[in-house]
C-alpha positions in Angstrom: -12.0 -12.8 27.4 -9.9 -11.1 29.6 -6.8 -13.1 28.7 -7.3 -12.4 25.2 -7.6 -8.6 25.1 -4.8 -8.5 27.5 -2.6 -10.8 25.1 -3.7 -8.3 22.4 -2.4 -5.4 24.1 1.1 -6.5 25.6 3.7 -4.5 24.0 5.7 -6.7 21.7 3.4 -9.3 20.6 2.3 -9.0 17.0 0.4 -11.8 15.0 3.1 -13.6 14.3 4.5 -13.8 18.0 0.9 -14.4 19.4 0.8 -17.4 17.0 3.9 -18.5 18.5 2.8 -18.5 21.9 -0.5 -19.9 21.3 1.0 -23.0 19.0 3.1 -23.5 22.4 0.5 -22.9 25.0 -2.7 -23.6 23.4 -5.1 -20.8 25.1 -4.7 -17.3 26.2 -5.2 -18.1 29.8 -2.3 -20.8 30.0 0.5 -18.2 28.0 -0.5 -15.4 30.8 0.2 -18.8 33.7 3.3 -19.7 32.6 6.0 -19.1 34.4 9.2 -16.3 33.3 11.4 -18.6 32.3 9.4 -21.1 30.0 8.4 -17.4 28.1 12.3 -16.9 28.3 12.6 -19.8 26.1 10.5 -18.3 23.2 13.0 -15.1 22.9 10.1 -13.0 24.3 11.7 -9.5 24.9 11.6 -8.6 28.7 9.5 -6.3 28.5 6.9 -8.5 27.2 7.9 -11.4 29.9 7.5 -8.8 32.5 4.0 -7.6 31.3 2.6 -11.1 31.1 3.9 -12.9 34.1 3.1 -9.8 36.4 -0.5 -9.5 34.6 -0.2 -5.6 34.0 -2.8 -5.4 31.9 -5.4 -7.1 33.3 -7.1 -4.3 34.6 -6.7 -2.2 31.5 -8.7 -5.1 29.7 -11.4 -4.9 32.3 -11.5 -1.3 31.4 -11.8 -1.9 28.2 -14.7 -4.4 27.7 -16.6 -1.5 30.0 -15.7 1.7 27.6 -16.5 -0.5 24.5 -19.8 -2.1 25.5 -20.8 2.3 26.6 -20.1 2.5 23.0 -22.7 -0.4 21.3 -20.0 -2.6 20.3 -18.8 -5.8 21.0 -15.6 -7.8 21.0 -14.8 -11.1 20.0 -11.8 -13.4 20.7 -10.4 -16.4 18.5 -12.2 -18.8 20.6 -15.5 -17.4 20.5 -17.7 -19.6 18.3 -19.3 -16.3 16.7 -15.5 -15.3 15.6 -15.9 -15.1 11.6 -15.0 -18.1 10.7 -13.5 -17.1 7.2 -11.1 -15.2 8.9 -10.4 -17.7 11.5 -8.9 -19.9 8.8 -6.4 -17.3 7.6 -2.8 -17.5 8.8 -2.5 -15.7 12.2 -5.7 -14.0 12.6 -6.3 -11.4 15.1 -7.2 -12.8 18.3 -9.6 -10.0 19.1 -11.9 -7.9 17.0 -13.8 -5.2 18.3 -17.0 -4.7 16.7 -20.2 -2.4 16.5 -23.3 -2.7 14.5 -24.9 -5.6 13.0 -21.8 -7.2 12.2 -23.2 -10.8 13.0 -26.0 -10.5 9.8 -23.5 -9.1 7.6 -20.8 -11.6 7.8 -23.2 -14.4 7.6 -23.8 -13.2 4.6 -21.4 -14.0 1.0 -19.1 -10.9 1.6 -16.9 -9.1 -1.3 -14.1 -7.2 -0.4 -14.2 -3.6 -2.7 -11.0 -1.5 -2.2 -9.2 0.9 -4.6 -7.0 4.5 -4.7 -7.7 7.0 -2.7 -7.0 9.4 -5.3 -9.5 7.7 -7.9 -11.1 8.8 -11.1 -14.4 9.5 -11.9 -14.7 5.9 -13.8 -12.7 4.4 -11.3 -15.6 6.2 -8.7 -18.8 5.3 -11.3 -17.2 1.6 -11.4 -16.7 1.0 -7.6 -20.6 2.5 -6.8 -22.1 -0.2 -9.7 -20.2 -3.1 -8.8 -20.8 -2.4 -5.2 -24.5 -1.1 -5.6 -25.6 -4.8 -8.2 -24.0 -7.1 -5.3 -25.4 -5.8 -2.1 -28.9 -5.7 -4.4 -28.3 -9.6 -4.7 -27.8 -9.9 -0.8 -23.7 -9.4 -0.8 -22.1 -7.7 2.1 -19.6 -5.7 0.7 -16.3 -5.2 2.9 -14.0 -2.0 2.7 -11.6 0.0 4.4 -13.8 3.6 4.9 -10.6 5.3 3.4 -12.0 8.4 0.4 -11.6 7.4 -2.8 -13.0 3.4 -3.7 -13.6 2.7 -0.5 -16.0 5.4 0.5 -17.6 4.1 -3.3 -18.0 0.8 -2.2 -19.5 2.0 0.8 -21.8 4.0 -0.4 -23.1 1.7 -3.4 -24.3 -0.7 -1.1 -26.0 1.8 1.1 -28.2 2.7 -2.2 -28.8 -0.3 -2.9 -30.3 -1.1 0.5 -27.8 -3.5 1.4 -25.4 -4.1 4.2 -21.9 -2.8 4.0 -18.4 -3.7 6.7 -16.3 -0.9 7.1 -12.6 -2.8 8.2 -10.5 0.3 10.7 -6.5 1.1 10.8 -8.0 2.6 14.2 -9.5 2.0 17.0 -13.5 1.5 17.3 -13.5 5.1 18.8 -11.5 6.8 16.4 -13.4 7.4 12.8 -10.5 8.0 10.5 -10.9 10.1 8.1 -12.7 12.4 10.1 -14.9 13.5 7.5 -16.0 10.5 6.7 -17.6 10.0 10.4 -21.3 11.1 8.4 -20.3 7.4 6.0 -19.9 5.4 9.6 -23.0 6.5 10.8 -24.9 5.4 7.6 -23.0 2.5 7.8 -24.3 1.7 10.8 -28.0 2.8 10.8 -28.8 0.9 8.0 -27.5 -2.4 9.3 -23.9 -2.1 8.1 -21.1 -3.1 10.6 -17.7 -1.4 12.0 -14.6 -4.2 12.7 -11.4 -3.5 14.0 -8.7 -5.6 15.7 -7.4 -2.9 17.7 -8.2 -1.3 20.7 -9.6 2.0 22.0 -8.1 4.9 21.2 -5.4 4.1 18.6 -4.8 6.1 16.2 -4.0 6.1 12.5 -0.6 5.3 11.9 1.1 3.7 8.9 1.6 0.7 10.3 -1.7 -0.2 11.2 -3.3 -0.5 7.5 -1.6 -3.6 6.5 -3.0 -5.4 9.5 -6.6 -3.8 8.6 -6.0 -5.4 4.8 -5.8 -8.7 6.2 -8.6 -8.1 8.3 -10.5 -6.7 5.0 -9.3 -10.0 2.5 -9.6 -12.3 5.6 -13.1 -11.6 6.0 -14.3 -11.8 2.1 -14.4 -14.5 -0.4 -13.2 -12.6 -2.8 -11.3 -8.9 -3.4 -12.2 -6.6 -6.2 -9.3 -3.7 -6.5 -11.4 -1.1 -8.9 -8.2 1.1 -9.3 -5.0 0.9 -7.9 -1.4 2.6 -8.7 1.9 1.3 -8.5 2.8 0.1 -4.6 -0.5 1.2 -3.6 -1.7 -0.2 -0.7 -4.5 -2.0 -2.6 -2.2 -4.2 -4.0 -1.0 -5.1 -0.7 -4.7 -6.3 -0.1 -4.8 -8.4 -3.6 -1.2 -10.4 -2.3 -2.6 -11.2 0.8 -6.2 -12.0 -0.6 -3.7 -14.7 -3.1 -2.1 -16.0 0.0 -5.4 -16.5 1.9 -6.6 -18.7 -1.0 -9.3 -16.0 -1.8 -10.4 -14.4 -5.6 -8.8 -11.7 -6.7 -10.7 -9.3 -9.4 -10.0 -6.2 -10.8 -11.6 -3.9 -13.2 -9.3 -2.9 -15.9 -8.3 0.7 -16.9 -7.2 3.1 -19.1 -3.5 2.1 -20.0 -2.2 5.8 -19.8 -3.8 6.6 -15.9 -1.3 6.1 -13.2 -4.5 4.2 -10.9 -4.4 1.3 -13.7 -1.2 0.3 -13.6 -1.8 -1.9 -10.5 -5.1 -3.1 -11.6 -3.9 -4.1 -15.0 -1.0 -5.6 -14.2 -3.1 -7.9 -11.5 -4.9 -9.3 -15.0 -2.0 -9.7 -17.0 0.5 -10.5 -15.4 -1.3 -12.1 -11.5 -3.8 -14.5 -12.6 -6.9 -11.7 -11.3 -9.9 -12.1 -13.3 -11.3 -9.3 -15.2 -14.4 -7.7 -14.3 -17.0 -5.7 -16.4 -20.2 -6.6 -14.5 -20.9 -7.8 -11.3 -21.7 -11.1 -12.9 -18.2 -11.7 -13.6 -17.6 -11.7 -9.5 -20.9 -13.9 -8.7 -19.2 -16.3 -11.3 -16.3 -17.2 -9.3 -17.6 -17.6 -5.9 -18.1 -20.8 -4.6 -20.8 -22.7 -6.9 -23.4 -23.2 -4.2 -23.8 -19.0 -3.3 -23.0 -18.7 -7.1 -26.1 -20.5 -7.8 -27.9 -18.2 -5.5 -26.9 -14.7 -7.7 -27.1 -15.9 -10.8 -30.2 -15.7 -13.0 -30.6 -19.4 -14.6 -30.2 -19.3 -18.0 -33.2 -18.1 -20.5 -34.4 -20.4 -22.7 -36.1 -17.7 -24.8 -34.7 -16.4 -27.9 -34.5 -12.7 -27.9 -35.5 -10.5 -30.5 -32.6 -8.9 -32.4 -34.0 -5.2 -31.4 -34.1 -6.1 -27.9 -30.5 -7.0 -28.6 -29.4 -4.0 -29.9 -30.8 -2.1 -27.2 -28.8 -3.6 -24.7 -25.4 -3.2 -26.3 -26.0 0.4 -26.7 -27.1 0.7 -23.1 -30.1 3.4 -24.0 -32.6 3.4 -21.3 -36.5 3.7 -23.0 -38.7 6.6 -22.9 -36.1 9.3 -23.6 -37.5 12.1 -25.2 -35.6 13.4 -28.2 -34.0 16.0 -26.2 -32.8 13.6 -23.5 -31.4 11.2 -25.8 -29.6 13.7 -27.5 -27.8 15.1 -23.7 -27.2 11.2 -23.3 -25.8 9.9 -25.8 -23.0 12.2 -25.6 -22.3 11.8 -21.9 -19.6 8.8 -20.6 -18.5 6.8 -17.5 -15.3 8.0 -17.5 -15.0 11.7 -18.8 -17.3 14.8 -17.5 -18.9 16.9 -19.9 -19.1 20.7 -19.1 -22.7 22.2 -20.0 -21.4 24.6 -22.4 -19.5 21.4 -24.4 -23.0 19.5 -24.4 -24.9 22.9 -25.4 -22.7 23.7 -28.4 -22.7 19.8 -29.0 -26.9 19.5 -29.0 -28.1 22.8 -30.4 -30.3 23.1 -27.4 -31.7 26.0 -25.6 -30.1 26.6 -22.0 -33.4 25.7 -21.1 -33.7 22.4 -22.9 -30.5 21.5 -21.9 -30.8 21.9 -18.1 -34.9 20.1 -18.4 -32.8 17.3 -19.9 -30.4 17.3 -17.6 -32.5 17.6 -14.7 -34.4 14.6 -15.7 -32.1 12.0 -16.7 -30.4 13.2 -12.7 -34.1 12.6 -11.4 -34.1 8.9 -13.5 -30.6 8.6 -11.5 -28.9 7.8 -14.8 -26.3 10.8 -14.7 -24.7 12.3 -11.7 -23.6 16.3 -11.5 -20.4 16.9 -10.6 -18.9 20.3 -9.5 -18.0 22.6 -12.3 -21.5 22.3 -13.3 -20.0 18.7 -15.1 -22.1 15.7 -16.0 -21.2 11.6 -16.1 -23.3 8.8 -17.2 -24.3 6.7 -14.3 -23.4 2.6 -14.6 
């Protein structure tokens, strides 16, 4: 193991270059015995030659399987047979991932990959918690990068639904970025949810890291869902690679005037994504035998043309009148102030805020600052 977390930390050996070096030398252990100038050969820098051949950071790796073990996790190098094997597949994979939490039950598991703008929408928020919260229901582990916006959604729609989430890091296991979302990790990872990063202790978030943690994030997934995404948003970057790893791509479609659908739309129209309206759509492409699995078989009874009607208009039963009223005029995608749906019902202040506070305590609207209300998916 040693080899390998060295390997990962010499300075001027990225993916590609490790791929390289372990296409000529088949293990970790034989690149690090080799002598100076068969590593000449490859165009190694000297820098790099130097660090291998002289071993400097053998001691450093020691150091590190301590430090990370004192923090509950666990790392895991490209030989291991417990590396993911999904990801293994993919075209230079990392050859270490540091991990913490039950990361072995969740990528047992069918994952889903959730990701999305940062700066989302309140639809593109509602969309990311429903998709999110009906898979990891149906046993899906769902797979994001624990940035705000979609991600944190994703996150956090599997945690109400009781399922497991994988939050992929630009950082290193020690370094919880953003910082306020170190309250989301720890959820994450009390309710059997899982932490994965490919590199080591104590880096920090830099630009360049993210791409690397979106191949990690596709890698890992059978398929990626991008709930809202702008032009030359990173997101996208995660839907290319997803396409050259052979996996789904999905996206949710938006409103054609937002500057967060323009990436998502033009992954249907013009990328080959499917579109997604319900988690059903997702559980349709996987592979047939996990598909199988999610899918309610087909029902053979006829149903009534009331029951019908019902479900297209989405109206949950047993509202009273003033209830229905308040719902029926909330959305998904565009708040409603309490003075808008007072003038709008005719109700009392009190009748209004009783209706409110019950459809909140059915959990099917959410309050949002402003006092501001949305329809829950």
């Amino acid at each position: 193991m040693k080899d390998w977390i060295a390997l990962n930390m010499t300075p001027g050996v990225g993916p590609r270059v490790t791929s390289r070096l372990l296409e000529h030398f088949g293990s970790a252990e034989a690149i690090f015995d080799a002598p100076r100038r068969e590593l000449a050969l490859l165009r190694l820098p000297p820098e790099t030659i130097e660090s291998i051949a002289a071993r400097e950071l053998h001691a450093r790796a020691e150091t590190e399987i301590e430090c990370v073990r004192k923090l509950g996790g666990d790392i895991l190098v490209l030989d291991d047979g417990v590396y993911p094997a999904l990801l293994r597949e993919t075209y230079d994979p990392p050859v270490v991932l540091y991990v913490k939490g039950a990361w072995s039950e969740c990528l047992e598991r069918p994952c889903v990959a959730i990701v999305g703008s940062r700066r989302c929408s309140t639809y593109g928020q509602n969309a990311a918690l429903m998709m999110s919260r009906e898979l990891a229901q149906r046993g899906v582990t769902i797979v994001s990068g624990l940035a705000r916006g979609i991600d944190a959604s994703a996150h956090r729609g599997a945690l109400e639904a009781g399922g497991r989430t994988v939050a992929v890091m630009g950082t290193g296991l020690d370094q919880i970025y953003p910082r306020d979302h170190k309250k989301l990790a720890d959820e994450i990872l009390k309710h059997g949810g899982a932490m994965v990063t490919q590199f080591p202790l104590g880096t920090p978030p830099v630009s360049e890291n993210f791409p690397y943690r979106n191949r990690v994030i596709s890698g890992l997934s059978l398929g990626v869902l991008v709930v809202e995404a702008a032009e030359n948003s990173g997101s996208l970057i995660t839907a290319r690679l997803a396409m050259e790893q052979n996996r789904e791509v999905f996206a949710v479609p938006g409103n054609i005037t937002s500057r967060n659908s323009f990436g998502t739309n033009y992954l249907i129209k013009g990328a080959g994504a499917k579109l997604v309206q319900q988690w059903q759509d997702v559980a349709g492409e996987l592979p047939p035998e996990i598909a199988a699995q999610l899918l309610p078989p087909p029902s053979r009874k006829s149903k009534k043309k009331g029951e019908l009607l019902d479900q297209l208009e989405l109206v949950p039963p047993d509202l009273s009148e003033s209830e229905l009223a308040v719902f029926k005029l909330l959305s998904t995608d565009t708040p409603q102030q309490i003075d808008t749906l007072a003038e709008a019902t005719k109700l009392s202040i009190t009748q209004l805020t009783s209706a409110l506070l019950a459809l909140e305590m059915r959990e099917l609207i959410r309050a949002l600052p402003g006092m501001c209300f949305v329809r829950k998916m």
